[in-house]
C-alpha positions as CSV (number, residue, x, y, z in Angstrom):
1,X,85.2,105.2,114.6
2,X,85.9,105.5,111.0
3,X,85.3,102.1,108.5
4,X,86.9,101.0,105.4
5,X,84.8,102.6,102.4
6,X,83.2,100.0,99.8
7,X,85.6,101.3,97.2
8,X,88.3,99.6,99.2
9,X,87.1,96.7,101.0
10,X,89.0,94.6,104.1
11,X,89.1,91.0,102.0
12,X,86.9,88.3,104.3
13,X,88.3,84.9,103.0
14,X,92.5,84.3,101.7
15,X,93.9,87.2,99.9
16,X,94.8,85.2,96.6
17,X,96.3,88.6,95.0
18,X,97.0,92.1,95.7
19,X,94.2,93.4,97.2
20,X,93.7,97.7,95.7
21,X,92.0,100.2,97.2
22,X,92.9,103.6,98.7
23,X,92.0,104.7,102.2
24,X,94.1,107.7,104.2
25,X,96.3,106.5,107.3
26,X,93.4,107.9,109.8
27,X,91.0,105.1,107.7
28,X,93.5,102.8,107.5
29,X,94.3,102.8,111.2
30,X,90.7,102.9,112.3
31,X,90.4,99.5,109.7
32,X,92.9,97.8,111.6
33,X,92.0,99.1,115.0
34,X,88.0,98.0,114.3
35,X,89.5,94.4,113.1
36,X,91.7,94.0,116.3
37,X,88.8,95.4,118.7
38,X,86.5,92.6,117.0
39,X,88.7,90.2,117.7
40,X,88.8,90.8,121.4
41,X,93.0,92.2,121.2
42,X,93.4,94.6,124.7
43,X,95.8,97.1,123.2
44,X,99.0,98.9,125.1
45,X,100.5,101.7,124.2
46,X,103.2,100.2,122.5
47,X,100.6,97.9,120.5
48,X,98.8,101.4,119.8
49,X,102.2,102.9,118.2
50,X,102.8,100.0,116.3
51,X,99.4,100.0,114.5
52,X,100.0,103.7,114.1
53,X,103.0,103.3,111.8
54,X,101.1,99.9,110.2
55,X,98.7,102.0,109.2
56,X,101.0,104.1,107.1
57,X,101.8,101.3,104.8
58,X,100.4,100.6,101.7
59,X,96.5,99.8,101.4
60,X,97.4,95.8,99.9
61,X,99.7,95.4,103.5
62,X,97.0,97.1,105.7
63,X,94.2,95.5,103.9
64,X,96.0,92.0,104.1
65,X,97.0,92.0,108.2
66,X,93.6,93.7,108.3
67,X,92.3,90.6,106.8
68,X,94.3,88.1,108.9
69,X,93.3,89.5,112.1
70,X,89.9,89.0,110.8
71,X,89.5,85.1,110.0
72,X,92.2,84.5,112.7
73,X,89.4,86.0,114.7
74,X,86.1,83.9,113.5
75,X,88.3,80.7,113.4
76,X,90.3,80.5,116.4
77,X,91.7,77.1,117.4
């Protein structure tokens, strides 16, 4: 499975401003795919189709839910 590169990082703590980067769909996807397999999140196929098209958005909105997945994971309550 493919990571985010260092050039454009998934932001670890709140996302105070626009994060920037560049990463294709493909990387994209497999960012937010990686995040919601850490996090324990059983996918269906409808889930999978949805983060298909999320990942087509713009790094700053893939980056950002790929962030929130992330410290939603390592702080549940």
């Amino acid at each position: 499975m493919q990571t985010p590169r260092d050039n454009a990082p998934i932001p670890s703590g709140p996302v105070e401003t626009m994060p920037h980067g560049c990463l294709g769909t493909a990387e994209q996807r497999a960012a937010l795919l990686a995040e919601l397999e850490r996090a324990g999140v059983e996918l269906g196929t409808y889930d999978r189709g949805i983060v298909d098209w999320l990942a087509t958005f713009d790094y700053s909105v893939v980056a950002t839910l790929a962030s929130l997945i992330r410290r939603a994971a390592h702080h549940p309550h």
